[in-house]
C-alpha positions as CSV (number, residue, x, y, z in Angstrom):
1,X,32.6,29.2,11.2
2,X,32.6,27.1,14.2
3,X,32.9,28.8,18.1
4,X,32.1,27.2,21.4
5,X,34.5,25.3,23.1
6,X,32.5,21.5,22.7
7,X,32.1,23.2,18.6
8,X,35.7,23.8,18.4
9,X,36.6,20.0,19.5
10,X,34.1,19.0,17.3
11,X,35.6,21.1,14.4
12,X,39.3,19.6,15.5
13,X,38.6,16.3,15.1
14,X,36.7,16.1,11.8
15,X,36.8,19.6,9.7
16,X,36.6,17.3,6.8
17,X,32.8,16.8,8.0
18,X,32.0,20.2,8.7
19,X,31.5,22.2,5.6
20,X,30.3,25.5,4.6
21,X,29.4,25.2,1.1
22,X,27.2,23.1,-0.9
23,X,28.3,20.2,-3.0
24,X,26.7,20.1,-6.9
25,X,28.8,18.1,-9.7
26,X,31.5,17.1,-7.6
27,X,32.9,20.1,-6.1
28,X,31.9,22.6,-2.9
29,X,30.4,25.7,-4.2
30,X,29.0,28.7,-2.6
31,X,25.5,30.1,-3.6
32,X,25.9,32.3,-7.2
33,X,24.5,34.9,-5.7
34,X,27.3,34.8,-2.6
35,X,24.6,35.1,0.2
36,X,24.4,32.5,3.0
37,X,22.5,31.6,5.5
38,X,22.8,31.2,9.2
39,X,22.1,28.3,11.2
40,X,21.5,27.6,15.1
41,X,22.0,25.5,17.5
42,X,18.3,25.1,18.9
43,X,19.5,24.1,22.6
44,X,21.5,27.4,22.8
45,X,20.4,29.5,20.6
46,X,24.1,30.1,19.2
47,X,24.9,30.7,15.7
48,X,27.3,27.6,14.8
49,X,28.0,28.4,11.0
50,X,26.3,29.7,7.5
51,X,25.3,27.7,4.5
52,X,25.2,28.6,0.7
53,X,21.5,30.6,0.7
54,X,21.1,28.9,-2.9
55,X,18.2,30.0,-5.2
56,X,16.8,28.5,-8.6
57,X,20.0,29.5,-10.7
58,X,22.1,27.2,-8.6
59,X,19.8,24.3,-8.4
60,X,19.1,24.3,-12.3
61,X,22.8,23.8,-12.3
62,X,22.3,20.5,-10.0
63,X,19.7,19.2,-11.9
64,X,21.9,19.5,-15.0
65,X,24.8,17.7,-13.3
66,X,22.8,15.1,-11.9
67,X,20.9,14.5,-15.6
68,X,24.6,14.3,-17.1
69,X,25.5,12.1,-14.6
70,X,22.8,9.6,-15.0
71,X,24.0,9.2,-19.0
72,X,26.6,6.8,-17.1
73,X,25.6,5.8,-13.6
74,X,22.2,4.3,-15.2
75,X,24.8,1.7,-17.1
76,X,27.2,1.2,-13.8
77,X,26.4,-2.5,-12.9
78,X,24.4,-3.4,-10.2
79,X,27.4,-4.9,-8.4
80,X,29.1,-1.3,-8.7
81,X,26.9,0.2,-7.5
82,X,26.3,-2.0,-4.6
83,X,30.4,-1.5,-4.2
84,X,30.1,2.1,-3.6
85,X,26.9,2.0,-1.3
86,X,29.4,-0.1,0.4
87,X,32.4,2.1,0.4
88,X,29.9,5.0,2.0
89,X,28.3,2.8,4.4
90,X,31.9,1.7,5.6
91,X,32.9,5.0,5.7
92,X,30.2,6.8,7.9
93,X,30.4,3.6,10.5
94,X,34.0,5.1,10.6
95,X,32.9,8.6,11.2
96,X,30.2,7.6,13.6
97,X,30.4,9.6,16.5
98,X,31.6,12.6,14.4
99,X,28.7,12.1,12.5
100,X,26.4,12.4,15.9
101,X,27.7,15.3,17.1
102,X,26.3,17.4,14.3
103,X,23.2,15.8,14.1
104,X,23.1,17.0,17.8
105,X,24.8,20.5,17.2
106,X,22.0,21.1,14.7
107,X,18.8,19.2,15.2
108,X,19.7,19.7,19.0
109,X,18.4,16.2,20.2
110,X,20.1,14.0,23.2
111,X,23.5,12.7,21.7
112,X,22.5,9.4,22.8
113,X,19.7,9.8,20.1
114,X,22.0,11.2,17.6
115,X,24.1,8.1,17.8
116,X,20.9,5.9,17.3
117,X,20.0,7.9,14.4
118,X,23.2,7.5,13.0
119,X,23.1,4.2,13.4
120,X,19.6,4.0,11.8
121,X,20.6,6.0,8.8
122,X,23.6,4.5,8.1
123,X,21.4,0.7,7.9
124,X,19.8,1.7,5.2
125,X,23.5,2.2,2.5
126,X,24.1,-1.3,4.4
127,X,20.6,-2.4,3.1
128,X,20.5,-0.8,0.2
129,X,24.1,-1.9,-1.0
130,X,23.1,-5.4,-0.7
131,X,19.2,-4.6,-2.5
132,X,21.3,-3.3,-5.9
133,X,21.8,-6.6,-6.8
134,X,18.4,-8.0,-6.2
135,X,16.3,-5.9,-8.3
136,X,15.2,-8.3,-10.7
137,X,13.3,-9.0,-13.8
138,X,10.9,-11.5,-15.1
139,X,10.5,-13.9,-17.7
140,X,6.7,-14.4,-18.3
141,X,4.9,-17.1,-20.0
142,X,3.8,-16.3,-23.1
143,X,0.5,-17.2,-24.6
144,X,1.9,-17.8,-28.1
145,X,4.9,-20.2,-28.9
146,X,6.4,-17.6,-30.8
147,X,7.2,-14.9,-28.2
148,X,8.8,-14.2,-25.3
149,X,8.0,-12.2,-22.7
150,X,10.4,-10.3,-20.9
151,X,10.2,-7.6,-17.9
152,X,12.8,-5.5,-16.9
153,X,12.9,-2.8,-14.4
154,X,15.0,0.7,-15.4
155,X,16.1,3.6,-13.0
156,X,13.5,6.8,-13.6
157,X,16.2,9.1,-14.0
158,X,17.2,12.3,-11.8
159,X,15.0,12.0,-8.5
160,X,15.2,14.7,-6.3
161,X,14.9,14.4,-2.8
162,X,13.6,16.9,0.1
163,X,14.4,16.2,3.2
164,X,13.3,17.0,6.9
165,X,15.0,18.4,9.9
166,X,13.9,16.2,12.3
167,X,16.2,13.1,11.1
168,X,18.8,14.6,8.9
169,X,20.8,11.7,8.5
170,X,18.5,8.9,8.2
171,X,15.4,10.2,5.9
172,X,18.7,11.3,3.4
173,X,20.1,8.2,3.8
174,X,16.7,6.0,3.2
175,X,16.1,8.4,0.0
176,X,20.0,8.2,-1.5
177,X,20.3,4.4,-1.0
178,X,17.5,3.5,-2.8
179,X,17.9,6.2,-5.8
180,X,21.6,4.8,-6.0
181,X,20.9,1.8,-6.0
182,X,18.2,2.0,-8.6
183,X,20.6,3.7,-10.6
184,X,19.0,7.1,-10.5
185,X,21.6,10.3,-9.1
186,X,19.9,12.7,-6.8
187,X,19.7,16.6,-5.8
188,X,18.9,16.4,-2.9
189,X,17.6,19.7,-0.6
190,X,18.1,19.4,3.4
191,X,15.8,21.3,5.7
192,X,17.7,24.9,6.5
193,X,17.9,24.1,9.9
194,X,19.7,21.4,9.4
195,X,22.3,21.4,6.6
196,X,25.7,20.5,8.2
197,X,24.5,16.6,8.3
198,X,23.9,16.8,4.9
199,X,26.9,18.2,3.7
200,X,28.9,15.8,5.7
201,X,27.7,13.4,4.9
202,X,28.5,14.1,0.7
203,X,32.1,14.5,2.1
204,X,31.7,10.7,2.9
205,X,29.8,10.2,-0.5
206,X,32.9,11.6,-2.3
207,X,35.5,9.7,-0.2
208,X,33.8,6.3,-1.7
209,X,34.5,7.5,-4.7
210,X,30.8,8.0,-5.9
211,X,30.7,9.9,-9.2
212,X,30.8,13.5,-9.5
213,X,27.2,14.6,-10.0
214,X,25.5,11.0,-8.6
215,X,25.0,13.3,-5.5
216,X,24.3,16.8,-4.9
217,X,23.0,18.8,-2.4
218,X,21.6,22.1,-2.6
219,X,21.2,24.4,0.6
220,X,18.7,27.1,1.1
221,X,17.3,29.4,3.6
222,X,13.6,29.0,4.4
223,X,12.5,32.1,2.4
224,X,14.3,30.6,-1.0
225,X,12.8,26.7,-0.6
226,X,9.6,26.5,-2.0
227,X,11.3,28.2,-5.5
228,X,13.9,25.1,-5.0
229,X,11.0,23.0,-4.4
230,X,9.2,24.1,-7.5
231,X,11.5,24.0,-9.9
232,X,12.2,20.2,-8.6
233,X,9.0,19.4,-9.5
234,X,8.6,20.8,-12.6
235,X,11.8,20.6,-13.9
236,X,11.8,18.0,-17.2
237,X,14.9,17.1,-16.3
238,X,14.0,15.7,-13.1
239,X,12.1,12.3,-13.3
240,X,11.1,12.3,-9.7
241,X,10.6,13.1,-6.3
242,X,10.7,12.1,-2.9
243,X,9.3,14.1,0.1
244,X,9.3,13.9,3.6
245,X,8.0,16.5,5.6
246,X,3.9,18.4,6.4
247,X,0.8,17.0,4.5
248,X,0.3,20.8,4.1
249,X,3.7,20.8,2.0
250,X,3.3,17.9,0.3
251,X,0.0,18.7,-1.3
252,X,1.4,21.4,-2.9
253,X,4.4,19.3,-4.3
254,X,1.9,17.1,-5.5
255,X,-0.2,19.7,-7.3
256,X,3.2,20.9,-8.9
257,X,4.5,16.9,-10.0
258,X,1.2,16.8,-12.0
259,X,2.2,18.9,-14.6
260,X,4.6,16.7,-15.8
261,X,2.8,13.3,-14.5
262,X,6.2,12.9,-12.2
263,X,7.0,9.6,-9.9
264,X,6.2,11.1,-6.5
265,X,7.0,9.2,-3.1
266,X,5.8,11.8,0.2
267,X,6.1,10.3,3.5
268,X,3.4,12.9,5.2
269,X,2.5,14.0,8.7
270,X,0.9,11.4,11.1
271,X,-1.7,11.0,14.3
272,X,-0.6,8.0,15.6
273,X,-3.1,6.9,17.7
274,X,-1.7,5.1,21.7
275,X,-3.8,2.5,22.1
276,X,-4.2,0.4,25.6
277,X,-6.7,-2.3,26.0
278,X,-7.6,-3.6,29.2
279,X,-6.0,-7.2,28.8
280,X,-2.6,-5.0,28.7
281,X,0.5,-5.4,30.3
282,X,0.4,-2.1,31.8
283,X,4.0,-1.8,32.3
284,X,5.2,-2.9,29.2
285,X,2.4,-0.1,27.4
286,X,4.2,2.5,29.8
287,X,7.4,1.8,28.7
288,X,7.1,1.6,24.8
289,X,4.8,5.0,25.5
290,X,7.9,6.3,26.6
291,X,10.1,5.2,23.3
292,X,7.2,5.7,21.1
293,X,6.4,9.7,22.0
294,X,9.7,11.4,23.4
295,X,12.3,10.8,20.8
296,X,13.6,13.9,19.2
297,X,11.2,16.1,22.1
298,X,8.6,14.3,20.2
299,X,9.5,16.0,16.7
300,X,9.1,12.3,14.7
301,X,6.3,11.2,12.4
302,X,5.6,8.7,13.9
303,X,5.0,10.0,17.7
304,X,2.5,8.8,19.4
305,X,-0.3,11.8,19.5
306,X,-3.5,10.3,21.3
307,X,-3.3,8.4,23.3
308,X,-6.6,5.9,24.0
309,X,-7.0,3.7,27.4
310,X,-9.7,1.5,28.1
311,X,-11.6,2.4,31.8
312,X,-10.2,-0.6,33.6
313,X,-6.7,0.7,33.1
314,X,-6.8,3.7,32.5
315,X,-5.8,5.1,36.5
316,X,-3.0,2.9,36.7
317,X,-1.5,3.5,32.9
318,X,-2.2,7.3,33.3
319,X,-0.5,7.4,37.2
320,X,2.8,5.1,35.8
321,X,3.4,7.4,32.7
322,X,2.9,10.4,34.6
323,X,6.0,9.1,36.8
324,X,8.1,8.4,33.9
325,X,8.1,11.6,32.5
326,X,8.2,13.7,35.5
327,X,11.6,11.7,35.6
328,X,12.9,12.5,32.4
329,X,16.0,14.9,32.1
330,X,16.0,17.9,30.3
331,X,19.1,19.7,28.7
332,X,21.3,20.5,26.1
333,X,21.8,17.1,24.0
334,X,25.4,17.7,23.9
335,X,25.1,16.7,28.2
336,X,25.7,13.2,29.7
337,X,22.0,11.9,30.5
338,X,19.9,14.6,29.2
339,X,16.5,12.5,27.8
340,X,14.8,15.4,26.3
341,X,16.4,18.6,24.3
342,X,14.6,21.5,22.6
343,X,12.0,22.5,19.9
344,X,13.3,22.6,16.8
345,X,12.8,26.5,16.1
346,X,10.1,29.4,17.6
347,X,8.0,28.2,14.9
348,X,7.7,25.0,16.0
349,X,7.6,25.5,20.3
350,X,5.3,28.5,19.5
351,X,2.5,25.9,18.2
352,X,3.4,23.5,21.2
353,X,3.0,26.5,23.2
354,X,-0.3,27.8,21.8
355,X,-1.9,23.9,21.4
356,X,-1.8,23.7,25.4
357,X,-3.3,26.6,26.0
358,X,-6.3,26.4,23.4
359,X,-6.8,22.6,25.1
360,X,-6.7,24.1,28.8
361,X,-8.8,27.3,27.4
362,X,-11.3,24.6,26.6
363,X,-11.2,22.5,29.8
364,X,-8.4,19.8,29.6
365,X,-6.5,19.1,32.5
366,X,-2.9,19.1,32.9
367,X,-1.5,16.2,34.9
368,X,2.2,17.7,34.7
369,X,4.0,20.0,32.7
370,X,2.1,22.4,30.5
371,X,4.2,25.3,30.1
372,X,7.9,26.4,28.9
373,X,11.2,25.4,31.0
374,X,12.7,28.7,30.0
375,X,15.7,27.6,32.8
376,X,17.1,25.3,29.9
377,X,16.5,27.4,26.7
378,X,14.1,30.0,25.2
379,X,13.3,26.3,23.2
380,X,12.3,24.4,25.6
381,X,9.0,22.9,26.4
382,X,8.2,20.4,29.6
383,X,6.8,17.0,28.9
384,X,3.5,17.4,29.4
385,X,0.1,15.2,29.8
386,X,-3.4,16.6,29.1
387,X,-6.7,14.7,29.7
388,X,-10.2,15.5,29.7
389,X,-9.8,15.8,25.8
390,X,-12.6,17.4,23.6
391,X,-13.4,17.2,20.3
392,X,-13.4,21.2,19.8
393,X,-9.7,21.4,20.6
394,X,-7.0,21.7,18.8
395,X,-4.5,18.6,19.9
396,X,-8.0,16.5,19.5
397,X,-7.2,17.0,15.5
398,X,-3.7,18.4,14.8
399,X,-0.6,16.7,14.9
400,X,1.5,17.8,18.0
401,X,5.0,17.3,17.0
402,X,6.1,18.0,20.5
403,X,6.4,16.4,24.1
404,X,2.1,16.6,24.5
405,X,0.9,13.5,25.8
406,X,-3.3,13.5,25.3
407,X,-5.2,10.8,26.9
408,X,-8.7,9.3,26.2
409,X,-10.5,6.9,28.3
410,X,-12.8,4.9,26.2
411,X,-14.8,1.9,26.8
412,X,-15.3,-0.5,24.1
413,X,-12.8,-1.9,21.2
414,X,-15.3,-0.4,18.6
415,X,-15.4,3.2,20.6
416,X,-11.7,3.0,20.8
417,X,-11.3,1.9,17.1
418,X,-13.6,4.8,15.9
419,X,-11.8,6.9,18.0
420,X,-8.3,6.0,16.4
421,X,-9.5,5.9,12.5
422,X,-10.9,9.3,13.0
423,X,-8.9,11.5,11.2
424,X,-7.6,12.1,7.7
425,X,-4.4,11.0,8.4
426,X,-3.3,7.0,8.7
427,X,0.8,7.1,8.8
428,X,1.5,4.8,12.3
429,X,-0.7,3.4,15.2
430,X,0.3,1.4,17.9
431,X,-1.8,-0.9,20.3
432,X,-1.1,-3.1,23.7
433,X,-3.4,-6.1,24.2
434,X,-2.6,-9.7,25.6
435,X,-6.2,-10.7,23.4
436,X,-4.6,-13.1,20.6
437,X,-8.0,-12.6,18.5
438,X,-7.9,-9.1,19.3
439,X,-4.7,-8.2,18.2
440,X,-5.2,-9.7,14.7
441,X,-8.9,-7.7,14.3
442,X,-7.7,-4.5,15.2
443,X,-4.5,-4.7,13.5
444,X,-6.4,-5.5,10.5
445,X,-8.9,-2.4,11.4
446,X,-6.6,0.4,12.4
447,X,-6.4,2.7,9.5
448,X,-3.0,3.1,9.1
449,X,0.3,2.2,7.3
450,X,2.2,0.9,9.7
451,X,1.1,-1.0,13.1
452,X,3.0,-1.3,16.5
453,X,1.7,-4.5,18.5
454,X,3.3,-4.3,21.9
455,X,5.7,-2.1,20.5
456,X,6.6,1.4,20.4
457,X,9.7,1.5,18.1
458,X,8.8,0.0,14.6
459,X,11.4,2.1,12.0
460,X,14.0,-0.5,10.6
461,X,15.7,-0.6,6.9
462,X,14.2,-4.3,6.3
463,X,10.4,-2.8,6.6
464,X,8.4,-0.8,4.4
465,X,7.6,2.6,5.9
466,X,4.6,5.1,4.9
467,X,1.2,5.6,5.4
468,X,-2.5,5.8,3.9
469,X,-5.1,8.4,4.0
470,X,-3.2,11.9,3.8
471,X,-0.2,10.3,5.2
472,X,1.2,9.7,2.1
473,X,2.4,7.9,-1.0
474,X,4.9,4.8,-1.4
475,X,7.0,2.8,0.8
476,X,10.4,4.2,1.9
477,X,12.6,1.2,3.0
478,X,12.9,-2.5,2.6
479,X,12.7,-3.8,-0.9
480,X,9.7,-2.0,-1.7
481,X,11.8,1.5,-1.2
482,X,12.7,0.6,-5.0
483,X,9.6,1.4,-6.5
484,X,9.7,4.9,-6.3
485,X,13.1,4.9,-8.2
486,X,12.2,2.4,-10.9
487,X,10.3,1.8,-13.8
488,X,9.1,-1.3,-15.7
489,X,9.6,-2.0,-19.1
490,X,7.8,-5.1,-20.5
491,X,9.7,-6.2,-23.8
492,X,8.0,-8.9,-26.7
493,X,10.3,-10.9,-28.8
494,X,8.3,-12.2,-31.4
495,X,8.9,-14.3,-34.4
496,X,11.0,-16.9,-32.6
C-alpha cells in the first residue's frame, strides 16, 4: 500500500492506523463492488494507497448499522458515553504524532500544522466527553396547579456527517463528539482525498471500545459521492445531517434534506473580510494576517480573503506583510521548517491559477508572487499579494481558498464596513483597531458569524463556530454544537 522511504517509517510505526478498507458495523470492509480508489500525496504527486470506491449499496448497509445501533446507544447513559469519548480522546493524544503524519501525507500541509490540527481535533472528544453529561432538561412552571411541565432533550437518531479535506481530523472530530455525545451514531463520508485520517482515526474509535455500528465510515471516490450524498439525505433512516464543505454543495444537500424535513447543520464557504483601521497596531495586524490567511496554503474557511486598510496605514501594513511572506518557506510538509505546502488537487491550484490572471487581465497589480513554483511540485502556488482591486474581477467576489492576498485601501469606517458586508456570504471577519467605541460598533456591524478583534486565530472547542448569510446553518462546537444532534420533547403531567 504504502512506498516512500518517510511512508514506509510511517507504515512501521503504526500499521494499526493506516488502513485500506472502510469500517461500517464494526468490521473493515472493502467496497461490494471490489473497486478502490487511489489517493495522493499532493506535495509529491505519489500514489500513497487505495481506499474502498464505495457506492450506494454499501452505504445503505451503514445506515442500517448505524439505525441498529442507535436502538441501544440512545439508552447508554450520559456518563457512558462521556467514558468512551474519553477512552478515544486518551487514545489519539497517544497516537498523536502518528496521527499527524497522515494528516500531512494526505492533506499535504506543513507537519507543524498537522500537529496543531491534531491537537485541535482531538479538543473537541475532550470537550465533548465532558458536554454528555451537561445536556440538560427543564422543569417549567406550570400555569395550572395540577400539571407539571417537563422538557427533555432526545438524540435525533442516525446523523450523517460529510466531511472536508482541508481538516480531516478536526471537522470529523467536531461532528462525531457531539453526535456521540447526544447519543446519535454516525456514517460518516470523508473527502476522497483525504480518507486515511478518517479510517485511523475509527481504528482509535474501536480501541475505546465504542460499539460496533456507533461509527462508520464510508469511502468514495469523487465520481461516486454525490450518490453517497443523496441517499444521506434522503434516506428515512437517517435523521440528520451535518456538512462542511462549498455553499455550492451545500445548497444542493439542502434542497435534498427537504424532502424529508431533515435536521441539517452546513458549515459553508466564507469571504472573511481583513480589516485594518488606522488606530491599528500595525505590527500586531501583520502578524495575525499572517496566522489568519496561510494555514493549510490558505485552504481553511475561515482565511482571510480581502483584505481592507484604511489610507493612513495602508503603505506601511502593505510594505510589512509583503516582507513576511516573501519570507515564508515553501516545501513538502513532511520537511523541517517548510511554512507553506501545496494545493490540495489540480482542481483546486487550477482556480488559484486562473483567479490571478483574470485580476491581473483586469489591471491588479502583483506586489509578489503571482504565478506557480513548479521547483517544489506541479501543486504549488507562491504566496501572492494583489492590489489595485476592482469590482469586475473575480477574487473581488469569489472565495480564494489559496495563498491570494487582495488588498483595498479605503477611507472611512462606513466605506470599509460596506465594503466588508458586501457579499452573500458572512462565515468569519476579522478587524484591528486600538478605538474602544469602534471595536464594539463594528463588531456589532460586521455581517458575519464569527469576529476576530485583534486576532487572527479564533477556532477553539469551547466556541460556537458557523456563519450567517450563505455561510451556513447551526453552530458546530461549544455547547451549542448539541443542537444539531438533539431534539426537544416537552412532556405535561396532568391530574396531579
Amino acid at each position: 500500500m504504502l512506498k516512500t522511504p518517510w511512508i514506509r517509517t510511517l507504515q512501521a510505526r503504526s500499521m494499526h492506523l493506516l488502513k485500506d478498507k472502510a469500517f461500517i458495523d464494526g468490521q473493515w470492509l472493502p467496497a461490494q463492488s471490489n473497486k478502490v480508489f487511489s489517493v495522493t500525496n499532493p506535495a509529491t504527486g505519489e500514489v500513497i494507497g487505495t481506499a474502498p470506491d464505495m457506492d450506494q449499496s454499501d452505504t445503505q448497509s451503514a445506515i442500517e448499522a448505524a439505525a441498529t445501533a442507535f436502538k441501544t446507544w440512545q439508552d447508554t447513559t450520559a456518563k457512558d458515553r462521556s467514558h468512551f469519548l474519553r477512552k478515544w480522546y486518551d487514545l489519539m493524544v497517544q497516537n498523536h504524532e502518528n496521527l499527524a503524519k497522515i494528516v500531512t501525507l494526505e492533506a499535504g500541509k506543513p507537519l507543524v500544522e498537522s500537529r496543531g490540527e491534531v491537537t485541535y481535533g482531538n479538543s473537541f472528544i475532550e470537550f465533548f466527553s465532558e458536554e454528555a453529561r451537561r445536556i440538560h432538561g427543564e422543569i417549567i412552571p406550570s400555569p395550572t396547579p395540577t400539571k407539571k411541565i417537563l422538557v427533555e432533550k432526545h438524540p435525533i437518531g442516525v446523523a450523517g456527517l460529510i466531511a472536508p479535506w482541508n481538516f480531516p481530523h478536526a471537522m470529523i472530530t467536531r461532528k462525531a463528539g457531539a453526535a456521540l455525545a447526544s447519543g446519535c451514531t454516525c456514517v460518516i463520508k470523508p473527502a476522497e482525498d483525504t480518507p486515511f485520517t478518517a479510517l485511523a482515526l475509527m481504528e482509535l474509535a474501536q480501541q475505546a471500545g465504542i460499539p460496533k455500528g456507533v461509527l462508520n465510515v464510508v469511502t468514495s471516490s469523487r465520481e461516486n459521492a454525490p450518490q453517497i450524498g443523496n441517499l444521506l439525505c434522503e434516506s428515512p433512516l437517517v435523521a440528520g445531517i451535518s456538512f462542511t464543505g462549498s455553499t455550492q454543495v451545500g445548497k444542493l444537500l439542502y434542497r435534498q434534506c427537504s424532502s424529508g424535513i431533515k435536521r441539517i447543520g452546513l458549515e459553508l464557504g466564507g469571504n472573511a473580510p481583513f480589516i485594518v483601521f488606522d488606530s491599528a497596531k500595525v505590527g500586531n495586524a501583520v502578524k495575525g494576517a499572517m496566522a489568519s490567511k496561510f494555514r493549510n496554503c490558505g485552504q481553511t474557511c475561515v482565511s482571510s480573503n480581502r483584505f481592507l486598510v484604511q489610507r493612513q496605514v495602508y503603505d506601511s501594513f502593505v510594505d510589512q506583510l509583503v516582507k513576511e511572506i516573501q519570507g515564508l518557506k515553501m516545501g513538502n510538509g513532511q520537511e523541517a521548517g517548510v511554512q507553506v505546502g501545496p494545493l490540495i488537487n489540480h482542481t483546486q491550484f487550477d482556480k488559484v491559477s486562473d483567479l490571478v490572471k483574470d485580476a491581473v487581465s483586469k489591471g491588479a497589480k502583483v506586489l509578489t508572487g503571482g504565478k506557480p513554483a513548479t521547483q517544489f511540485g506541479e501543486l504549488f502556488y507562491e504566496p501572492t499579494v494583489l492590489t489595485d482591486i476592482k469590482e469586475n474581477m473575480r477574487v473581488y467576489t469569489e472565495e480564494v481558498f489559496g495563498p491570494i492576498v487582495n488588498i483595498f485601501r479605503f477611507e472611512t469606517e462606513e466605506e470599509g464596513l460596506r465594503i466588508a458586508n458586501s457579499t452573500e456570504r458572512g462565515l468569519a471577519g476579522y478587524f484591528y483597531s486600538e478605538d474602544v467605541a469602534q471595536i464594539f460598533r463594528v463588531a456589532r456591524k460586521l455581517e458575519v458569524g464569527m469576529c476576530g478583534v485583534n486576532e487572527g486565530i479564533i477556532s477553539t472547542a469551547e466556541a460556537p463556530f458557523g456563519g450567517i448569510k450563505e455561510s451556513g446553518l447551526g453552530r458546530e462546537g461549544s455547547h451549542h454544537g448539541i443542537d444539531d444532534f438533539t431534539y426537544i420533547k416537552y412532556i405535561c403531567v396532568g391530574n396531579l
